[in-house]
SETORGU-761713 format. One record per atom (N, C-alpha, C, O): residue number from 1; residue in one letter; chain; atom name; z, x, y. Coordinates in Angstrom, 1 decimal. Layout:
   num   residuo   cadena   atomo       up     east    north
   NUM         A        A      CA        Z        X        Y
...
//
This chain:
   num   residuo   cadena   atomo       up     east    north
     1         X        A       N     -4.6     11.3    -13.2
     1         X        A      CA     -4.2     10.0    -13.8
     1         X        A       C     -3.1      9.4    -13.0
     1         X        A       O     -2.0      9.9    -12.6
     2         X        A       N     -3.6      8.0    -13.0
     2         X        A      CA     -1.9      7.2    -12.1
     2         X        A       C     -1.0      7.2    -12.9
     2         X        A       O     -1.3      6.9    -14.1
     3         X        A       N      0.0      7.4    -12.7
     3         X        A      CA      1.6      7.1    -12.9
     3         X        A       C      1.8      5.5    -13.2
     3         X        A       O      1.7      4.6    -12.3
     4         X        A       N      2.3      5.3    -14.6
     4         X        A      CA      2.4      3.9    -14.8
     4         X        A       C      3.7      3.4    -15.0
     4         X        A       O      4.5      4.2    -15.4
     5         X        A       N      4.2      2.1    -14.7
     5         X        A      CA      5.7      2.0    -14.6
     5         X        A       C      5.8      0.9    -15.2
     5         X        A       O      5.1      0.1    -14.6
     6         X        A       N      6.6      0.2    -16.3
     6         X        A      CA      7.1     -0.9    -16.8
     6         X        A       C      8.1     -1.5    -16.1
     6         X        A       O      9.0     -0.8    -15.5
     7         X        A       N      8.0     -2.8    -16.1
     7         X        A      CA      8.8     -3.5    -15.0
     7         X        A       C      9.5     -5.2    -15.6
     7         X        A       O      8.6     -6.1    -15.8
     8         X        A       N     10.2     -5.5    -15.8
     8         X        A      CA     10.3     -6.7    -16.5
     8         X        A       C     10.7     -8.0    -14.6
     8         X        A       O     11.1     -7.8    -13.4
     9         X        A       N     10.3     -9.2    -15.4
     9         X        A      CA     10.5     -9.9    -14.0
     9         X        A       C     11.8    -10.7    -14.6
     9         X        A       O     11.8    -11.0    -15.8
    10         X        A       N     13.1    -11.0    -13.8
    10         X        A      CA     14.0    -12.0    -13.5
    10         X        A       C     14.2    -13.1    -12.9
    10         X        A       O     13.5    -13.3    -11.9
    11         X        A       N     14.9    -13.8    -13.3
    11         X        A      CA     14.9    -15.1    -12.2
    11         X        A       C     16.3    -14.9    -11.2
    11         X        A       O     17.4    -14.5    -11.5
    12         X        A       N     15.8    -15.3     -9.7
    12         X        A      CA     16.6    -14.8     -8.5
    12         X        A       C     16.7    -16.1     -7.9
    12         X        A       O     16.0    -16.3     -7.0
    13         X        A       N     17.4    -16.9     -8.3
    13         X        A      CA     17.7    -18.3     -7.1
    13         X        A       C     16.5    -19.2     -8.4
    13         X        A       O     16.2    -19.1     -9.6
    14         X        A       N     16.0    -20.1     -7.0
    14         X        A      CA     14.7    -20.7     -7.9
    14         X        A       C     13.4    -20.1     -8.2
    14         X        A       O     12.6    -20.9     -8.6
    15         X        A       N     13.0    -18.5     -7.9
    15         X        A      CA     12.1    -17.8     -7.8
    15         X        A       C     12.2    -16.9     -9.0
    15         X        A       O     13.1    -17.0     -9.8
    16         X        A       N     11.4    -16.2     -9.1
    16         X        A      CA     11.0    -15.1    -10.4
    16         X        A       C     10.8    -13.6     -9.7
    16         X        A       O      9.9    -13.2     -9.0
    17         X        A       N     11.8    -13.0    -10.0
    17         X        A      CA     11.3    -11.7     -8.8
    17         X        A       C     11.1    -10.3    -10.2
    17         X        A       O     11.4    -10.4    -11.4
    18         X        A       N     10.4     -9.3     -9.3
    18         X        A      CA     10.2     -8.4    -10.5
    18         X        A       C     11.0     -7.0     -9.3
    18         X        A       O     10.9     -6.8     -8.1
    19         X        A       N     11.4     -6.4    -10.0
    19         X        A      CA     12.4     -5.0     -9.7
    19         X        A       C     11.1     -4.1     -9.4
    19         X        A       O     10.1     -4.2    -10.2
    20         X        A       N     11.0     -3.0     -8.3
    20         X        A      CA     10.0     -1.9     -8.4
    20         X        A       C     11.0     -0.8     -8.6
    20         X        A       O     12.2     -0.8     -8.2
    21         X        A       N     10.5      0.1     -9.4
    21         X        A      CA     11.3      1.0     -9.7
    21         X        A       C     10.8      2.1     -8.7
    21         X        A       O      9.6      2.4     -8.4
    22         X        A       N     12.1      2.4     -8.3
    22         X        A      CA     12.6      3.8     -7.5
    22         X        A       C     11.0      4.8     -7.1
    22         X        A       O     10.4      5.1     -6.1
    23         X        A       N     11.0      5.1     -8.6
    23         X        A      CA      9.9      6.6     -8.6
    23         X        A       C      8.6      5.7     -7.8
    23         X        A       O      7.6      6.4     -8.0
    24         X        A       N      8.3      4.7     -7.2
    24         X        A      CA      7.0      4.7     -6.5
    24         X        A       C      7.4      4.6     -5.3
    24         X        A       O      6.6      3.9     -4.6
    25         X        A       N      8.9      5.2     -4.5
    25         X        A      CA      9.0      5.9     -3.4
    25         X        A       C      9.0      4.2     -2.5
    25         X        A       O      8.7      4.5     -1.4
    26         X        A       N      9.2      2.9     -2.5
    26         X        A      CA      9.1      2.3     -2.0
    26         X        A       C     10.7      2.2     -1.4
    26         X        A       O     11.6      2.5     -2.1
    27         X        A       N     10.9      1.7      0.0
    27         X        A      CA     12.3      1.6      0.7
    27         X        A       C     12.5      0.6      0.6
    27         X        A       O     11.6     -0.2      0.4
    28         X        A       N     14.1      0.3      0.9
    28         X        A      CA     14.7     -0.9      0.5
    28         X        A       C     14.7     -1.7      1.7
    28         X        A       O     15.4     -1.3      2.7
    29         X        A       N     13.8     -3.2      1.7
    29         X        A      CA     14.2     -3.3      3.2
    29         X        A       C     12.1     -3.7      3.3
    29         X        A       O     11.8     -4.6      4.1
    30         X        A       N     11.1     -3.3      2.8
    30         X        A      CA      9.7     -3.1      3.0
    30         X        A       C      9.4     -4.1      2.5
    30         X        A       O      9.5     -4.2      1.3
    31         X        A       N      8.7     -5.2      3.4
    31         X        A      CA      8.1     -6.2      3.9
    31         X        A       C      6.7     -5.5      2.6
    31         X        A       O      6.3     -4.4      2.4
    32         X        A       N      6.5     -6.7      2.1
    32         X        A      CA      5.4     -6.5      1.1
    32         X        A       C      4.9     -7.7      1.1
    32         X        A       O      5.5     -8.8      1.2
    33         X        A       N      3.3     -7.3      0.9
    33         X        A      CA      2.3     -8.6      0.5
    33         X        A       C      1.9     -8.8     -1.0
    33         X        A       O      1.7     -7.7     -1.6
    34         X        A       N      1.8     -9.8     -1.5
    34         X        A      CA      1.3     -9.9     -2.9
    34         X        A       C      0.5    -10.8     -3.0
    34         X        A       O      0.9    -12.0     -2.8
    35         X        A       N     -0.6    -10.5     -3.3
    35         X        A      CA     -2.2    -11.8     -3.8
    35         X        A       C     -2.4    -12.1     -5.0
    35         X        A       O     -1.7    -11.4     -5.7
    36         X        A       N     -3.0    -12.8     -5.7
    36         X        A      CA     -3.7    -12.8     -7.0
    36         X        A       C     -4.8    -12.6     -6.8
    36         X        A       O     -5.4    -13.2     -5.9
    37         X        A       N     -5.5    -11.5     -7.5
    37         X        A      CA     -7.3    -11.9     -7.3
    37         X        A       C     -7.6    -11.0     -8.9
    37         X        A       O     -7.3     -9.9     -9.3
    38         X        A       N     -8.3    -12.3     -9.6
    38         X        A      CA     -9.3    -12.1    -10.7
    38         X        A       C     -7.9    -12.2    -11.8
    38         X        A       O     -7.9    -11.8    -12.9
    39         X        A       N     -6.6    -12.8    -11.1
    39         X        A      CA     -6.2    -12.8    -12.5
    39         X        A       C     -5.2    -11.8    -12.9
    39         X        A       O     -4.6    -11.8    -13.9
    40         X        A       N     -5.2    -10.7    -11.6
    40         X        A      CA     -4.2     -9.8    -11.5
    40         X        A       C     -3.4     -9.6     -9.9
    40         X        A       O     -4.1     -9.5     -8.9
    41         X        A       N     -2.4     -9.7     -9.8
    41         X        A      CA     -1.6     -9.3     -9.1
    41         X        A       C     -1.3     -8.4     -8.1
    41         X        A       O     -0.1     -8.1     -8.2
    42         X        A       N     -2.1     -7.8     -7.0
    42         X        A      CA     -2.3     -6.7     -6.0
    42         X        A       C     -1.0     -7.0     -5.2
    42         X        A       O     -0.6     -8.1     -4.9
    43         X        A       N     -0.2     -5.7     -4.8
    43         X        A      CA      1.1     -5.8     -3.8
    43         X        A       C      1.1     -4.5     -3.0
    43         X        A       O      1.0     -3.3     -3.3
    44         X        A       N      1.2     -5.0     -1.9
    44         X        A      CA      0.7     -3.6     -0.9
    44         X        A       C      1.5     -3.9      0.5
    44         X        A       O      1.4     -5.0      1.1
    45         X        A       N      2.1     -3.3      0.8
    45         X        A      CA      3.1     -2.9      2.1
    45         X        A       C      2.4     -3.5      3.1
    45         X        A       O      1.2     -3.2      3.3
    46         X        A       N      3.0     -4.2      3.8
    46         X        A      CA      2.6     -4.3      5.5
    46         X        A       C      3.0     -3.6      6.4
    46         X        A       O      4.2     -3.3      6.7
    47         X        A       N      2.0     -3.1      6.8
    47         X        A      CA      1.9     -2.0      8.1
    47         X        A       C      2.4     -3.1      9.2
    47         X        A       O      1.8     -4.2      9.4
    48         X        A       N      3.4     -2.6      9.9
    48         X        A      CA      4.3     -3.2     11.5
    48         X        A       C      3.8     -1.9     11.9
    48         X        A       O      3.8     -0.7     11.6
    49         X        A       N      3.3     -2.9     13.0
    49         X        A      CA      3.3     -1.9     14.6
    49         X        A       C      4.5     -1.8     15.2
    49         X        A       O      5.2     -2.8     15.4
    50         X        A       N      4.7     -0.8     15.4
    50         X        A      CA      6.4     -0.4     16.3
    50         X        A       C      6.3     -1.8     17.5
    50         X        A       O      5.3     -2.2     18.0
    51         X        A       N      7.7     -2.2     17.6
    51         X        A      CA      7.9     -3.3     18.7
    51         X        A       C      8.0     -2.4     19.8
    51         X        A       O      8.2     -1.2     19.7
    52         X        A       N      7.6     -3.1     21.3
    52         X        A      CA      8.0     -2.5     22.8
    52         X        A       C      8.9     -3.6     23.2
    52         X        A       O      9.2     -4.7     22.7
    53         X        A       N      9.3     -3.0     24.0
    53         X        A      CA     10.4     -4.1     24.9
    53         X        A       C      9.7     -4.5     26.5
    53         X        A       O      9.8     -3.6     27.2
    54         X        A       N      9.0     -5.6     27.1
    54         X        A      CA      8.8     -6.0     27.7
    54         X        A       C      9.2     -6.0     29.0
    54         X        A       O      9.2     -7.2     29.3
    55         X        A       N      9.7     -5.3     30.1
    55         X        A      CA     10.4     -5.1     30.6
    55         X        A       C      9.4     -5.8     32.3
    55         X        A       O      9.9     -5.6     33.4
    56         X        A       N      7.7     -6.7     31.9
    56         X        A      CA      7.6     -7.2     33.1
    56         X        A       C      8.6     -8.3     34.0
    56         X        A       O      8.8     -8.6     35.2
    57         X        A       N      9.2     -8.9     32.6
    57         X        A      CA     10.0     -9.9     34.0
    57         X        A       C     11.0     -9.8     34.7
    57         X        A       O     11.5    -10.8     35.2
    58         X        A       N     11.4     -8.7     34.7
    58         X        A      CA     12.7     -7.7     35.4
    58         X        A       C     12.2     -6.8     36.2
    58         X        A       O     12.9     -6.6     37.2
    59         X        A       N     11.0     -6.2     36.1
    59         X        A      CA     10.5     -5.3     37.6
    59         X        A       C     10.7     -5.7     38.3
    59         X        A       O     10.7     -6.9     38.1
    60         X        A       N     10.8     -5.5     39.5
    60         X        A      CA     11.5     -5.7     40.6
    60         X        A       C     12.6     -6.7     41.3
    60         X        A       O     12.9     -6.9     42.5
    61         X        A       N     13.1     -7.0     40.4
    61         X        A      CA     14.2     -7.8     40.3
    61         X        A       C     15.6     -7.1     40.5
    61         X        A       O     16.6     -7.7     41.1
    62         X        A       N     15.6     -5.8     40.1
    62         X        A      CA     16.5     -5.0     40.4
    62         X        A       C     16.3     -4.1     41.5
    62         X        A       O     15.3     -3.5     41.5
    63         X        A       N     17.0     -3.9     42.4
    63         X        A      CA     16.7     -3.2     43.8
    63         X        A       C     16.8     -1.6     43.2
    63         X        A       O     17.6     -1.2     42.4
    64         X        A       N     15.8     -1.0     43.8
    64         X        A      CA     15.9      0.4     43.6
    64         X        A       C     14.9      0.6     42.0
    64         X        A       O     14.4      1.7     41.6
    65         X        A       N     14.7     -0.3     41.3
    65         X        A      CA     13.9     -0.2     40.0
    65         X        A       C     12.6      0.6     40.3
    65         X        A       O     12.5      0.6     41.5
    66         X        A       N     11.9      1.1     39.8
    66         X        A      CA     10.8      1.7     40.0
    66         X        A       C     10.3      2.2     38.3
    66         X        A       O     11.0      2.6     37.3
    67         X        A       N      8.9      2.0     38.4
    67         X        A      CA      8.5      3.0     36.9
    67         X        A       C      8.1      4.6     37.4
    67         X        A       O      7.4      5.1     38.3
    68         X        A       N      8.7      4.9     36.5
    68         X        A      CA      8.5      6.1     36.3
    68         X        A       C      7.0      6.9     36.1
    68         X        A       O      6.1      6.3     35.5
    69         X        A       N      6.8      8.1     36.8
    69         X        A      CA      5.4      8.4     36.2
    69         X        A       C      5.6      9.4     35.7
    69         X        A       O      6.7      9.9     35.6
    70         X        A       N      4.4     10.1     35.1
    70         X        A      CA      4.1     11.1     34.2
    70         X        A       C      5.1     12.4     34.7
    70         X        A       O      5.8     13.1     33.9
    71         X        A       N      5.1     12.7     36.0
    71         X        A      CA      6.1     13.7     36.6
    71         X        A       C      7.6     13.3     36.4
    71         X        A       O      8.3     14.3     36.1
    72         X        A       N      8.0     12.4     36.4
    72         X        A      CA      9.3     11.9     36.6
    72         X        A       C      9.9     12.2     35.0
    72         X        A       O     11.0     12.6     34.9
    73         X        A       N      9.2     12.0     33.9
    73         X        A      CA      9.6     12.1     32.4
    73         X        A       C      9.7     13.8     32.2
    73         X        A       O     10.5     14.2     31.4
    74         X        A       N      9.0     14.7     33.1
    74         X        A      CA      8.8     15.7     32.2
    74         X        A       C     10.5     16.2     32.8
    74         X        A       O     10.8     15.9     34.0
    75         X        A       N     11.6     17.1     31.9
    75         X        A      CA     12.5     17.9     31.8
    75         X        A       C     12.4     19.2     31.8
    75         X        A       O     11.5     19.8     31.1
    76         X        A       N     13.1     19.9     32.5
    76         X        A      CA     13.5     21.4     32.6
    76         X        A       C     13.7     21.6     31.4
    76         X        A       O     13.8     20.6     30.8
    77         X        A       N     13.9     22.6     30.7
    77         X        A      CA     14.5     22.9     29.3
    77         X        A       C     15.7     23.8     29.9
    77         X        A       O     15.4     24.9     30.4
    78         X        A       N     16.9     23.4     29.9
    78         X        A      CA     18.2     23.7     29.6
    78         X        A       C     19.0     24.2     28.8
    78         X        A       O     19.0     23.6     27.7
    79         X        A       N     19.7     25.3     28.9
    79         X        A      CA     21.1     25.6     27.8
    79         X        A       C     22.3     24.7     28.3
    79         X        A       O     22.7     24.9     29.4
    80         X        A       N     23.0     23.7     27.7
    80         X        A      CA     24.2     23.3     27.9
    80         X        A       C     25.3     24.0     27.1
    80         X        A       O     25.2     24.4     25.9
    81         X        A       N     26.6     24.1     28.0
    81         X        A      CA     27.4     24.3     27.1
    81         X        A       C     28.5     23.0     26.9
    81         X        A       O     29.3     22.6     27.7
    82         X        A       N     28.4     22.7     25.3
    82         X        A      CA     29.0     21.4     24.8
    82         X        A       C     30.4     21.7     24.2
    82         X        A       O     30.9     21.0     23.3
    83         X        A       N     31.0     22.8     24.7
    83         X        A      CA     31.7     23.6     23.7
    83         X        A       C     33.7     22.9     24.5
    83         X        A       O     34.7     22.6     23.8
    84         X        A       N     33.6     22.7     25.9
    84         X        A      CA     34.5     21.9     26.8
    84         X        A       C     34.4     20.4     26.6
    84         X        A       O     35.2     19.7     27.1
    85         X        A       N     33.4     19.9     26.0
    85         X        A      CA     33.0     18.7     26.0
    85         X        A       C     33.8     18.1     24.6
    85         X        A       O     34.5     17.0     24.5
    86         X        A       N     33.7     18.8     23.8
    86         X        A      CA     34.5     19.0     22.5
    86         X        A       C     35.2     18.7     22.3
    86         X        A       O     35.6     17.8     21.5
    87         X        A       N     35.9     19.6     23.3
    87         X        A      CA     37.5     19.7     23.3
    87         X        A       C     38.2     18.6     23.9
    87         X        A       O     39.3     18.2     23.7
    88         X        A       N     37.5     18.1     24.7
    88         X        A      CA     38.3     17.1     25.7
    88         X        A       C     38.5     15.1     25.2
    88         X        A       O     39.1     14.1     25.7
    89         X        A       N     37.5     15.3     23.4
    89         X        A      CA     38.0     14.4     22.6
    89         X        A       C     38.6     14.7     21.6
    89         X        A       O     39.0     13.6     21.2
    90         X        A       N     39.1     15.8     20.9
    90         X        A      CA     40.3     16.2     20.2
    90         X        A       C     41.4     15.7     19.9
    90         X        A       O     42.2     16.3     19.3
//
């Protein structure tokens, strides 16, 4: 059975806003859509596609730029020791 939640609506400026309560895990900050259809009220999260950063109109504009390939990303796996590193902001 769904989990049901009582919700009262307020007035915010010149608009009517309604509070979602906590327990349906929604984040503060989440872009939401709301429709009417048949007379009831549907509200459902918009999915964002992660942003890229565009970086064609700067290739080769910088001397020495190059992209990277599949070789160039992969890392050794390393022990550092961070233990002098520490110390020298103290």
């Amino acid at each position: 059975m769904t989990k049901e939640y009582r919700a009262k609506t307020f007035k915010s400026g010149n608009s009517v806003a309604l509070r979602l309560p906590k327990g349906l895990g929604i984040e503060e900050g989440r872009e939401m859509m709301v429709r009417k259809e048949h007379g009831r009220f549907v509200v459902e999260p918009i999915v964002t596609e992660r942003k890229k950063i565009d970086l064609t109109g700067i290739y080769g504009s910088i001397p020495g730029l190059k992209l990277l390939t599949d070789e160039d990303r992969i890392m050794e796996p390393r022990d550092l020791d961070w233990t002098g590193a520490l110390l020298k902001h103290e």
